[in-house]
C-alpha positions as CSV (number, residue, x, y, z in Angstrom):
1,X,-6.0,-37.3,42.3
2,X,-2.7,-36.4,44.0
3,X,-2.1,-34.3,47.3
4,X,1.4,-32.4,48.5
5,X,1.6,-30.2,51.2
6,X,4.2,-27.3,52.2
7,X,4.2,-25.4,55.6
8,X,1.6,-23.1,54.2
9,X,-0.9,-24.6,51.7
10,X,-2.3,-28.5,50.5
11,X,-2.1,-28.6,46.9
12,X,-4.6,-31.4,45.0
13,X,-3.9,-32.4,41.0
14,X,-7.5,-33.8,39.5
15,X,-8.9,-34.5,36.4
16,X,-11.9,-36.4,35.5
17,X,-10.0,-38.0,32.8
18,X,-8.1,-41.3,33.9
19,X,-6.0,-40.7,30.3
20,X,-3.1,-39.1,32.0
21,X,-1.2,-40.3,35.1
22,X,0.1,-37.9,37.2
23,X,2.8,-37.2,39.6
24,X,3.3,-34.1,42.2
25,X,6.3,-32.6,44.1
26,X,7.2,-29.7,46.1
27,X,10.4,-28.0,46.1
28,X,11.2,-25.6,48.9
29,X,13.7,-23.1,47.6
30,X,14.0,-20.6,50.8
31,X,11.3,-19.5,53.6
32,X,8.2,-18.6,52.5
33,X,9.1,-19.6,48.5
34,X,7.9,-23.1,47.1
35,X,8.0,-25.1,43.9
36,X,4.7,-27.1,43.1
37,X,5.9,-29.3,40.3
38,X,3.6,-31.5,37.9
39,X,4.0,-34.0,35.2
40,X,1.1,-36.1,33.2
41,X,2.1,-38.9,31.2
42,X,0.4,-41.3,28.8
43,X,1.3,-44.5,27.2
44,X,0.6,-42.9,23.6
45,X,0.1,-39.2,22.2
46,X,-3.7,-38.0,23.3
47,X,-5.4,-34.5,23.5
48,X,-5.3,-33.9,27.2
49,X,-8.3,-33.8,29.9
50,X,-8.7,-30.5,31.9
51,X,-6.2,-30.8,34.5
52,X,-6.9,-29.1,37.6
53,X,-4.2,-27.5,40.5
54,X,-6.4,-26.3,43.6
55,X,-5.4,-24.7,47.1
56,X,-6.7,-22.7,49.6
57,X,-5.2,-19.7,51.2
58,X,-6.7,-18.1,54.1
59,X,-8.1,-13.9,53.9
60,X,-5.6,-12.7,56.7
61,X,-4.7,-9.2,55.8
62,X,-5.3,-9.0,52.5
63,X,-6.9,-6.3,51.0
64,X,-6.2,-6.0,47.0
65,X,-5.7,-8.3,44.2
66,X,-2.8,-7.7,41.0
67,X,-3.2,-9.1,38.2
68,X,-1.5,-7.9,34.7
69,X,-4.5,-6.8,32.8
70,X,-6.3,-5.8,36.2
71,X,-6.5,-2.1,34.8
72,X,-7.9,0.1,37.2
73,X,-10.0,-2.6,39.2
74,X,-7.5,-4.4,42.1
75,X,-11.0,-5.9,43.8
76,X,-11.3,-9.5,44.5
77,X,-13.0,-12.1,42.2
78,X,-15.1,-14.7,44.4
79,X,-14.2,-18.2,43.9
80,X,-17.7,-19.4,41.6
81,X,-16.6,-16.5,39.3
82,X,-14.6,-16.9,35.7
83,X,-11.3,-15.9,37.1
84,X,-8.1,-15.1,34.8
85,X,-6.6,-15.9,31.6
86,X,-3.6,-16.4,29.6
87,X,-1.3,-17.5,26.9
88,X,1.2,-16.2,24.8
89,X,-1.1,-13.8,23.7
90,X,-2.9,-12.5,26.5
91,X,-2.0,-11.7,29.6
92,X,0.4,-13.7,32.0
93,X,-0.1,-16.5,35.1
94,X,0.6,-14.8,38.0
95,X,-1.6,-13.1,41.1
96,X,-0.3,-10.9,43.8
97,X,-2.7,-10.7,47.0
98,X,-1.2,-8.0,49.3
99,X,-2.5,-5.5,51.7
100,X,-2.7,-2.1,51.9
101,X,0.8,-1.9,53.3
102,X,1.7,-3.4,49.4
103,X,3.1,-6.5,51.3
104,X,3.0,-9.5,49.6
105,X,0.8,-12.4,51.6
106,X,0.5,-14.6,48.1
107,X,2.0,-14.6,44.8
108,X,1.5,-17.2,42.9
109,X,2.7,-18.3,39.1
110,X,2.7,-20.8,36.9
111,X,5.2,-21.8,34.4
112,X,3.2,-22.0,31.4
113,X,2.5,-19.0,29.7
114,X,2.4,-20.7,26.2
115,X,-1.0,-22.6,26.4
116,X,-4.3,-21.1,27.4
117,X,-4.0,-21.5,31.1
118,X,-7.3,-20.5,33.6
119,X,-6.3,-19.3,36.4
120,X,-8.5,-18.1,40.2
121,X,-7.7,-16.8,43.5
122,X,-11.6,-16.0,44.6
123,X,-13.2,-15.3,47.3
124,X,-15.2,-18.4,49.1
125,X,-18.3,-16.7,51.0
126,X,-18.3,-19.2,53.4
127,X,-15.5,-19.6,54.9
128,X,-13.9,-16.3,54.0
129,X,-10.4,-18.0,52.3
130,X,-9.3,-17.6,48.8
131,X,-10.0,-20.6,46.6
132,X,-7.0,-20.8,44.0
133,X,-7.0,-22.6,41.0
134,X,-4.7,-23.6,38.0
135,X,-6.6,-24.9,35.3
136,X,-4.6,-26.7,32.2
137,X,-6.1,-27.9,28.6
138,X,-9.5,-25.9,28.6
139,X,-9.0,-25.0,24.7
140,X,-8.1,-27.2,22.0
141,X,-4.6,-28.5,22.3
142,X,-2.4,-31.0,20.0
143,X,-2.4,-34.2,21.5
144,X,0.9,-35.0,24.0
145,X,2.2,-37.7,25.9
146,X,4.2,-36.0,28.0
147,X,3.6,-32.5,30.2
148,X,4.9,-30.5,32.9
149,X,4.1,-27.5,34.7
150,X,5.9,-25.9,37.6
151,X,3.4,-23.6,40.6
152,X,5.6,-20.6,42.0
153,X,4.1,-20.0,45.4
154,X,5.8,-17.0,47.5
155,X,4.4,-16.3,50.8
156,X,7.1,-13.4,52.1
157,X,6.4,-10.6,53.9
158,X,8.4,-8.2,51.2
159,X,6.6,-5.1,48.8
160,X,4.3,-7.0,46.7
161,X,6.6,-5.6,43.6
162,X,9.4,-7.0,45.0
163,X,7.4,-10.4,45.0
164,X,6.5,-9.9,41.5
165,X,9.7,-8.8,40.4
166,X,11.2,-12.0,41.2
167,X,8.3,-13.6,39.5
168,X,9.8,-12.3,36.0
169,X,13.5,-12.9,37.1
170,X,11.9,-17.1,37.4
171,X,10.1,-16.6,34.1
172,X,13.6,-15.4,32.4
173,X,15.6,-17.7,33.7
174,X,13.4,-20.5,31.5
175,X,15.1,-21.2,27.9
176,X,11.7,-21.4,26.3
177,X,11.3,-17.2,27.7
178,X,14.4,-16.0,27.1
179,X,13.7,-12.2,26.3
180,X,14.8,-10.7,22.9
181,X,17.8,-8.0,23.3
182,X,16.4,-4.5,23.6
183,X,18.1,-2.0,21.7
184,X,19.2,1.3,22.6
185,X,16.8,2.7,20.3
186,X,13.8,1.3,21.7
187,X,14.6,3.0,25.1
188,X,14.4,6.6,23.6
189,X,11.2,9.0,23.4
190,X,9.3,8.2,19.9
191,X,6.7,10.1,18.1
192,X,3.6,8.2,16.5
193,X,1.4,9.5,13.9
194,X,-2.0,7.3,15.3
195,X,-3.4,10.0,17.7
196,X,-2.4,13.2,15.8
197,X,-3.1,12.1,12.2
198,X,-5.3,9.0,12.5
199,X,-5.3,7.4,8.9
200,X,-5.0,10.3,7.5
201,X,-1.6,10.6,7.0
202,X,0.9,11.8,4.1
203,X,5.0,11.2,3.8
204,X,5.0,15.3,3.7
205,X,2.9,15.5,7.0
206,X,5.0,12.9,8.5
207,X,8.3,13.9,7.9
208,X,7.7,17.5,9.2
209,X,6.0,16.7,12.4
210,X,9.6,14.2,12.6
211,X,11.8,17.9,11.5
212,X,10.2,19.5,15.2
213,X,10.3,16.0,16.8
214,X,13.9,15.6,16.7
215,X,14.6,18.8,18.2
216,X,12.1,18.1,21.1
217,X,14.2,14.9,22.2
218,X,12.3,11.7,20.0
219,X,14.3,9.5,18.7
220,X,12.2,7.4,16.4
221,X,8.7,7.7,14.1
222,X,6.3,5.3,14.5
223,X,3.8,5.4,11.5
224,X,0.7,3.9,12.1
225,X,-2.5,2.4,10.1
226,X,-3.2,4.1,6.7
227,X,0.2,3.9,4.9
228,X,-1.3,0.9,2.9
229,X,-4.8,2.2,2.2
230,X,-7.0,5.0,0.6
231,X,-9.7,4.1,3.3
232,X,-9.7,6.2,6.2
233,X,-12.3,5.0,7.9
234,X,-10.8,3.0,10.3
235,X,-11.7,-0.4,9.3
236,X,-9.4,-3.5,8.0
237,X,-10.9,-4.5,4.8
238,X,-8.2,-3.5,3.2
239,X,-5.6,-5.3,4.9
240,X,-3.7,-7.9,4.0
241,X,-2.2,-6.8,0.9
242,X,0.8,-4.2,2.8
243,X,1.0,-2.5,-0.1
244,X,1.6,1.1,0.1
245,X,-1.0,3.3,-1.1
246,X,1.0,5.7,-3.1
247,X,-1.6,8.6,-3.2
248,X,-0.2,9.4,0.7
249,X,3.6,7.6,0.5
250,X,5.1,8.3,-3.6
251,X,7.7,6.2,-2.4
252,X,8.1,4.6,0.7
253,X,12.0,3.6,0.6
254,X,12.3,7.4,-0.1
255,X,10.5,8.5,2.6
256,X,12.4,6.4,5.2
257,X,15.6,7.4,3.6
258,X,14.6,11.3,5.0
259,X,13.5,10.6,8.4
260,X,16.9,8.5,9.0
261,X,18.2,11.7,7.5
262,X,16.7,13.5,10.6
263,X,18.3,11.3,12.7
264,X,15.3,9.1,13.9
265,X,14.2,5.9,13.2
266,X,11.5,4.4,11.4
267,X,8.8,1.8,12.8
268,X,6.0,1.1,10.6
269,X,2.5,-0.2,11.8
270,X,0.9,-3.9,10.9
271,X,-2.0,-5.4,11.8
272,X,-1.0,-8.9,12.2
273,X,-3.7,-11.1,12.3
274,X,-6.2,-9.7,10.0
275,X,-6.9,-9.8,6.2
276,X,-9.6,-7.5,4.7
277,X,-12.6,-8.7,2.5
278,X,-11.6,-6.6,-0.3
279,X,-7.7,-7.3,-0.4
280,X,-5.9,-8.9,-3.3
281,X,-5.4,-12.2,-1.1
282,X,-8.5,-12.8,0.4
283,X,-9.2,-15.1,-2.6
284,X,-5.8,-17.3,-1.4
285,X,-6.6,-17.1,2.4
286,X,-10.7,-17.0,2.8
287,X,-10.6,-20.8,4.1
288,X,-7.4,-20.2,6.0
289,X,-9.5,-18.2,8.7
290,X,-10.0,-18.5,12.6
291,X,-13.2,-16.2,12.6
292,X,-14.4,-13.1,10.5
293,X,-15.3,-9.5,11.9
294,X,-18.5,-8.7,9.6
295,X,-17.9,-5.2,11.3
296,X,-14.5,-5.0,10.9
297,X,-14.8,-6.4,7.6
298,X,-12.3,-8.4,8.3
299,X,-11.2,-12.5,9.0
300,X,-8.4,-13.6,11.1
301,X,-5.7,-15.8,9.2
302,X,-5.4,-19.2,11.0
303,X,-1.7,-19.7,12.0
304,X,-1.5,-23.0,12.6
305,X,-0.7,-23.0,8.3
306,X,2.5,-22.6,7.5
307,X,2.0,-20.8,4.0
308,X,0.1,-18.3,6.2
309,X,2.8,-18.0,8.7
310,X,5.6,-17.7,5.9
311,X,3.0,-14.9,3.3
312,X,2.9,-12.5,6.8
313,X,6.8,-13.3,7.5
314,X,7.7,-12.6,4.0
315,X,6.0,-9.3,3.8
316,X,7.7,-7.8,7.1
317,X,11.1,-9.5,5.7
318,X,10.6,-7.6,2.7
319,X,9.7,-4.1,4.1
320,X,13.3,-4.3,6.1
321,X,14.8,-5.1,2.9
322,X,13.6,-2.8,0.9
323,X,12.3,-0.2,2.9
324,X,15.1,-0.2,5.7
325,X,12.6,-0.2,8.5
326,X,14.1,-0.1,11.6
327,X,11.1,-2.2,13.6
328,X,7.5,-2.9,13.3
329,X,4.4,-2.1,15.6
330,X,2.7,-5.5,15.6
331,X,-0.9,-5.3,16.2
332,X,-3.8,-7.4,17.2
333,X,-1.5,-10.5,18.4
334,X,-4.5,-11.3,20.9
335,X,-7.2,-11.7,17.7
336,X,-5.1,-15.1,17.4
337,X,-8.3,-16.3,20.0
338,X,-9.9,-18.9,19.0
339,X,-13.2,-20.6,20.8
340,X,-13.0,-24.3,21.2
341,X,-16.4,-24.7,19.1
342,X,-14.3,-23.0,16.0
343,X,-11.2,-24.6,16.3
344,X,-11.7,-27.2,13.8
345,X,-9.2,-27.3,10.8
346,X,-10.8,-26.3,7.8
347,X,-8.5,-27.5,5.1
348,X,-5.5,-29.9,5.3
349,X,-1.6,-28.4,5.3
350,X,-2.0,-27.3,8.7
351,X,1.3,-28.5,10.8
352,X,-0.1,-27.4,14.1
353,X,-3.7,-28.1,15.8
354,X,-3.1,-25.3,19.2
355,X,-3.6,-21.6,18.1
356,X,-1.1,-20.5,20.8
357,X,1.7,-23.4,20.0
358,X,1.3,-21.7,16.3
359,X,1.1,-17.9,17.1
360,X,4.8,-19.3,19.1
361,X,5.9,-21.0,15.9
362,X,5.0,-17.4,13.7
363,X,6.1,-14.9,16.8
364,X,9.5,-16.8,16.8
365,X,10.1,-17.4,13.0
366,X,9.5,-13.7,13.1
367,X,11.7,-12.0,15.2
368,X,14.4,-14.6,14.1
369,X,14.5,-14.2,10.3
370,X,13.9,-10.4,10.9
371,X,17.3,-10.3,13.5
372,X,18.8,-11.6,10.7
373,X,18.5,-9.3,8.5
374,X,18.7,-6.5,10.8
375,X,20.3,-7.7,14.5
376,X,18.5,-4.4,15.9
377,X,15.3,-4.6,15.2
378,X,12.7,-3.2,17.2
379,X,9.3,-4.9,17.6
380,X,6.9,-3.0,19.8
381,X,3.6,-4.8,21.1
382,X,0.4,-4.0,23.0
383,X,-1.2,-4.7,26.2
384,X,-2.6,-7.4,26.8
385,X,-0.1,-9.6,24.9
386,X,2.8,-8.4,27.5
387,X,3.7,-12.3,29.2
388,X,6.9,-13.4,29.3
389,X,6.7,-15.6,26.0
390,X,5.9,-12.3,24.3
391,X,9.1,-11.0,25.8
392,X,11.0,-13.7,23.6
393,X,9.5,-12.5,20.3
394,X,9.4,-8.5,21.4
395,X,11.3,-5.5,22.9
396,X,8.9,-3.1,23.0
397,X,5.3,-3.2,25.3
398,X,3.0,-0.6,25.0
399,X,0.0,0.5,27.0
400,X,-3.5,-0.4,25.7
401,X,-4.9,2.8,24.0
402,X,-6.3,5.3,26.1
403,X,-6.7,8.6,24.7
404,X,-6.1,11.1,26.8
405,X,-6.2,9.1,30.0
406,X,-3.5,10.0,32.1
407,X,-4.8,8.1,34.7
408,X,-5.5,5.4,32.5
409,X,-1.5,5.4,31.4
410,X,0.1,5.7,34.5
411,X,-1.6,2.4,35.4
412,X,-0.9,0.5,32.5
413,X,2.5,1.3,32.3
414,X,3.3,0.2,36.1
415,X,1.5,-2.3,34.9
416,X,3.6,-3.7,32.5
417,X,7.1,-2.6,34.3
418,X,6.0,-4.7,37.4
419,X,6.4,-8.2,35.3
420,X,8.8,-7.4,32.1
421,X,12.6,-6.7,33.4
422,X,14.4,-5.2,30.6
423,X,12.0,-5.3,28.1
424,X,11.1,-1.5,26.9
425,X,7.8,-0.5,28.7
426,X,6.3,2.4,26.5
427,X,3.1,4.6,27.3
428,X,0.6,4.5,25.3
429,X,0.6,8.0,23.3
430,X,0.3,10.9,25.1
431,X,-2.2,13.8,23.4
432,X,-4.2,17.1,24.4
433,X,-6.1,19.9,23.1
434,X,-3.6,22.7,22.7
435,X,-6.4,24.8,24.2
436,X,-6.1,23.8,27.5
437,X,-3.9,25.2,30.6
438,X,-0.2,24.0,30.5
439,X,-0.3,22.6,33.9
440,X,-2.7,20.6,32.9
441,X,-1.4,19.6,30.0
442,X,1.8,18.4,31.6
443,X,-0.1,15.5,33.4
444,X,-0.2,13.6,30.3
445,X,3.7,13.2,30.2
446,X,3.9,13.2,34.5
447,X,1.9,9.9,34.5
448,X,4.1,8.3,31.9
449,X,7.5,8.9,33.4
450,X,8.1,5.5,34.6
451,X,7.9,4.2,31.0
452,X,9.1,5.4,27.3
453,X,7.1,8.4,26.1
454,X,5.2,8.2,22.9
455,X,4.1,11.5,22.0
456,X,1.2,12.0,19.2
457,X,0.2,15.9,19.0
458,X,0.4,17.9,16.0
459,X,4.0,20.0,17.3
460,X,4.0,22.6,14.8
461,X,0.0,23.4,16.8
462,X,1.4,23.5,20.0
463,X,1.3,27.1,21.6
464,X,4.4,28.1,22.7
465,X,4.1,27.3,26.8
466,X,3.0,23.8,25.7
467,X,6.1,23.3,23.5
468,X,8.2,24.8,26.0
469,X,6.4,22.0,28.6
470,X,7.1,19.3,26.8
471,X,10.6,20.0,25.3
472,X,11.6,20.3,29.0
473,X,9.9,17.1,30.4
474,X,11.3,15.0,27.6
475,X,15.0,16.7,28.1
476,X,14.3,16.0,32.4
477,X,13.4,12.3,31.3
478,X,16.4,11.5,29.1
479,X,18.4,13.5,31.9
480,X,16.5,10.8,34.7
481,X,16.2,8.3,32.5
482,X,18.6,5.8,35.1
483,X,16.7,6.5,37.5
484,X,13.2,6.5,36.2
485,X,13.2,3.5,33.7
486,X,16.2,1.2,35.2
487,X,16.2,2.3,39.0
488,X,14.5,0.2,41.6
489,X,10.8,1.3,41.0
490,X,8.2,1.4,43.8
491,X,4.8,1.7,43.0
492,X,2.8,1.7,46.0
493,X,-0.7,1.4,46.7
494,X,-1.9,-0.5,43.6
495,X,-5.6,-0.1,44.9
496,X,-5.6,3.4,45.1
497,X,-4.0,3.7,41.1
498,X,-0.5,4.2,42.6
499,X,-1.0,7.6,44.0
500,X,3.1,7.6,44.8
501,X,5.6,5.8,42.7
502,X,8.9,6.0,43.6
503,X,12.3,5.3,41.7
504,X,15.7,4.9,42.9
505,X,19.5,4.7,41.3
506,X,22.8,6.0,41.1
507,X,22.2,7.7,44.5
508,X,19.5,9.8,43.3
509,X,15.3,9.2,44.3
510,X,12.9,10.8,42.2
511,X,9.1,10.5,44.0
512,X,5.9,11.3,42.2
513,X,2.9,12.2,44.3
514,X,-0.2,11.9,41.9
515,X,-2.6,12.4,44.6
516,X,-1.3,12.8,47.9
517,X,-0.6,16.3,49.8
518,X,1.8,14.2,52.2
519,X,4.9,12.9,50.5
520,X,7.3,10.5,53.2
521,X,10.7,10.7,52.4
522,X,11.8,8.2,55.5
523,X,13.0,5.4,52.7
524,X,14.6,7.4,50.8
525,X,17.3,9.5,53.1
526,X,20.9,7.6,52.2
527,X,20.4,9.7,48.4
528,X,22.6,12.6,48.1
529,X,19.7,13.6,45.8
530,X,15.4,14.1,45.9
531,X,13.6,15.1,43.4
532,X,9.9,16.0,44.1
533,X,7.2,15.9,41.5
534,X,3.8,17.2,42.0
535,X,2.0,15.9,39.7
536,X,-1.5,17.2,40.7
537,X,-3.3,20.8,39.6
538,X,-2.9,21.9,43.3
539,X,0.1,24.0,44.4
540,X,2.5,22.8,47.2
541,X,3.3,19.7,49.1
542,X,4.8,18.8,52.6
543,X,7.3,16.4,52.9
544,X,7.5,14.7,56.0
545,X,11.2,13.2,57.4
546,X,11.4,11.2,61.1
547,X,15.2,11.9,60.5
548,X,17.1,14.9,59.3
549,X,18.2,15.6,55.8
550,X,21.0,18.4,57.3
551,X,21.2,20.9,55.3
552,X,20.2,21.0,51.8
553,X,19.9,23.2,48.3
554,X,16.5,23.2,47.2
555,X,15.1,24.5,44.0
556,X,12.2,24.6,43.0
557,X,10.3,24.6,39.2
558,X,7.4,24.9,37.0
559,X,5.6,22.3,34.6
560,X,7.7,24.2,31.9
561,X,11.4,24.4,33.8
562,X,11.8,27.9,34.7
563,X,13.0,28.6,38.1
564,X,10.7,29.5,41.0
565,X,12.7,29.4,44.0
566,X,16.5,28.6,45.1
567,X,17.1,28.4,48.6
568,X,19.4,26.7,51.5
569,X,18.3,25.3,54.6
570,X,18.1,22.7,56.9
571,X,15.3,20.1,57.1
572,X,15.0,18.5,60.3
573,X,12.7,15.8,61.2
574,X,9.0,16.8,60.9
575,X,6.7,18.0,58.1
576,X,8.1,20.7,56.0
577,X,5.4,22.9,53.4
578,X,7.4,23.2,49.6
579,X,5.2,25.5,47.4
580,X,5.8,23.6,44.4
581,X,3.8,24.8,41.5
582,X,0.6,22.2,40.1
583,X,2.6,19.5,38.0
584,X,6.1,21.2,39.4
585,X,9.0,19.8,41.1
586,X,11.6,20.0,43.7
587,X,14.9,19.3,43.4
588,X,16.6,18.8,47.2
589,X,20.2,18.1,47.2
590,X,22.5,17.4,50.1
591,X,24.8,19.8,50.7
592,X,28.2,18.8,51.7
């Protein structure tokens, strides 16, 4: 066992394994910000004990718990509970504990985000602190003779997104993270086939939902499961093969060839991981398998084989090449899970024995031989698999699927943009029933405006108020785009499902109230420009100032962009009533 200490916290390294020796430093980098540095060594190569990394932190004014697949729940875990996981394909090491302020009291991170690492900060019922944890080696893992693992520990009193922001900037700064470039492309509004056509899907259907798309402001297609199979019944067994299934796509390299016409690109779906039961190659791969879904009807290919790696390799290098796909949506990466008890290597030629170490070795080998063939490329992937070592291998991270959950999506994606810099945060696909009011309509895109919309209705169905809707909040987003996706983003009150986020760049704020009547524009005065959203189905807003704007030009709009009200005044300090329309905005300028 080994002890360090910092100002703050007493750190202790155990294992019950004497296999490993162990050393333990601290690095203070400023106030408040500390380096917990491990290595284990061993005279020869063995698989390693469970190491664990324990502290404690006392409860003072803490109130809510971040974690990146936290969701909609920002409770507390108590310390005899399972805690947190990740590895490069779930997930990502890091807890913020902040208060209802959003001030940071504890961040913490580990360096690792390659192996399956457990990770805690629970509750201890009797003496009200926060028992924190970092547990190493709890799944298989080849054997080593060497390891090291660094603790970020960040005590400052800053915005808990602040704290976290800098967690990412540490995680990029690592050689073994560096992200992938994210092209232009990948930073536009898309259309995706899943939501509005399911598996039922045809090149005809496709390309003239793509005909309306482009005029709406979306950029790229993103075709989604059924292209390779007659099956629509939204099962896998027929995976594997990536054929195309010619009865709904004659010819594929054809169809491509007319959405590029339309000026959009092309990103075709894959499920990664999976190979159906009734696919041509099930024969070659059915003892190369991690587990099999009887209800999926389908087995998860074992990576840690390199012909498996190089057969689903080959097939994506082969659908750029022939095809001229632009990207691919990756599926499933987290079905790369394996439980220790089925671990075992079932037949020899395997060059790895960790599933994460080989998912790496595939995720890398991808995105390499596929840059270069096309330097471009864009590779989108979903929540969870949104840690930094999946920012090395992808440019795109999408929302989990949540069908018309607004709510749902404005959390993921904040989500997602609180840890992954650069990388293209995407919503998950926005739909409705063209049926309902417009107002209500327009929260699907409101609660995605801090990320890249994906947009999966049937346009040519849309009635003409809905069309008009979202033609003009995809044209405001591209307009805001600096400001909403690479401005300094503020997303407070985690707890409450970020009921405000705020954005700022270019000397222009644009605040979204999701819940609140009261919107406080004290940290955002120095713009020459405020823009107001309401995104709630209750007219007006007040926005309260300690100081005065002077005077200002305000106008007012619907959910649809016309006009409601121009005026000039003067807003002095104090609350001031706006009667901005249910999912409307205000636009306040400074007047010179």
């Amino acid at each position: 066992m080994k002890t360090v200490a910092t100002k703050t916290h007493t750190f202790t390294l155990s294992s019950d394994s004497d296999l490993f020796s162990s050393t333990l430093h601290v690095k203070n980098l400023e106030p408040g910000v500390d380096l917990i540095h491990l290595k284990l060594t061993a005279p020869q190569a063995e698989r390693p004990p469970i190491f664990y990394l324990r502290w404690i932190h006392p409860v003072h004014d803490i109130h809510a718990c971040w974690n990146p697949i936290s969701e909609r729940s920002k409770s507390f875990k108590v310390d005899y509970g399972q805690g947190f996981r990740s590895n490069a394909a779930t997930s990502a090491p890091v807890v913020s504990l902040f208060n209802t302020n959003g001030e940071n009291r504890l961040t913490f991170a580990f360096s690792d985000a390659l192996n399956t690492i457990r990770y805690r900060a629970g509750i201890s019922e009797e003496d009200a602190t926060f028992h924190c944890s970092i547990e190493m080696f709890t799944e298989v893992t080849a054997p080593l003779d060497t390891y090291e693992g660094t603790l970020l520990i960040d005590t400052r009193n800053l915005p808990y997104y602040e704290s976290l922001n800098n967690v990412q900037a540490w995680w990029s700064g690592m050689p073994e993270y560096l992200p992938a470039p994210v092209p232009e492309a990948a930073r536009n509004p898309m259309y995706s086939t899943w939501y509005s056509m399911h598996q039922q899907i045809t090149a005809a259907d496709i390309e003239a939902q793509c005909a309306i798309a482009k005029t709406m402001g979306m950029d790229a297609v993103i075709v989604d499961d059924g292209w390779q199979t007659g099956d629509n019944n939204r099962g896998y067994a027929y995976c594997g093969d990536w054929d195309v299934y010619t009865d709904k796509v004659p010819d594929m390299r054809a169809h491509v060839d007319a959405v590029h016409r339309l000026g959009m690109k092309f990103i075709l779906w894959y499920s990664v991981p999976f190979i159906g039961k009734f696919s041509q190659v099930w024969q070659r791969f059915e003892d190369k398998i991690l587990t099999f879904n009887e209800r999926l009807g389908a087995g998860v290919l074992d990576p840690r084989y390199p012909d498996v790696r190089d057969y689903i390799i080959e097939k994506y290098e082969d659908a750029v090449k022939e095809w001229d796909l632009d990207g691919f949506k990756l599926d499933f990466i987290d079905s790369f899970y394996v439980q220790e008890e089925s671990a075992a290597i079932t037949k020899d030629g395997h060059d790895h024995t960790s599933v994460p170490a080989a998912v790496d070795r595939l995720l890398t080998d991808t995105i390499n031989r596929l840059r270069a063939i096309k330097p471009d490329i864009m590779i989108e992937f979903r929540q969870s698999y949104i840690g930094p070592a999946m920012r090395k291998y992808g440019n795109m991270f999408r929302a989990s699927d949540c069908p018309y959950g607004a709510i749902s999506n404005r959390v993921r994606t904040l989500d997602i943009r609180l840890i992954c810099g650069d990388t293209a945060a995407h919503a998950d696909m926005i739909m409705w029933h063209e049926g309902e009011p417009v107002e209500s309509a327009a929260l699907q895109m409101l609660n995605i405006l801090f990320s890249v919309p994906q947009v999966s209705v049937l346009l040519d169905r849309l009635p003409s108020d809905h069309n008009q809707m979202l033609q003009h909040w995809l044209g405001f987003w591209r307009e805001h785009r600096d400001v909403l996706l690479d401005g300094k983003l503020s997303p407070l009150n985690p707890e409450l499902l970020y009921p405000t986020v705020r954005a700022e760049a270019n000397d222009k704020t644009i605040v979204v109230s999701y819940h609140d009547a009261m919107v406080t524009l004290d940290e955002v005065l120095h713009v020459s420009q405020i823009i107001v959203i309401n995104s709630r189905m209750k007219e007006g807003l007040y926005l309260e100032t300690k100081d005065s704007l002077g005077s200002v030009r305000i106008e007012i709009y619907d959910c649809c962009g016309n006009t409601v009200n121009t005026r000039t005044e003067t807003l002095r300090s104090g609350i001031h009533p706006m009667n901005i329309p249910a999912t409307g905005y205000a636009v306040i300028k400074k007047v010179d």
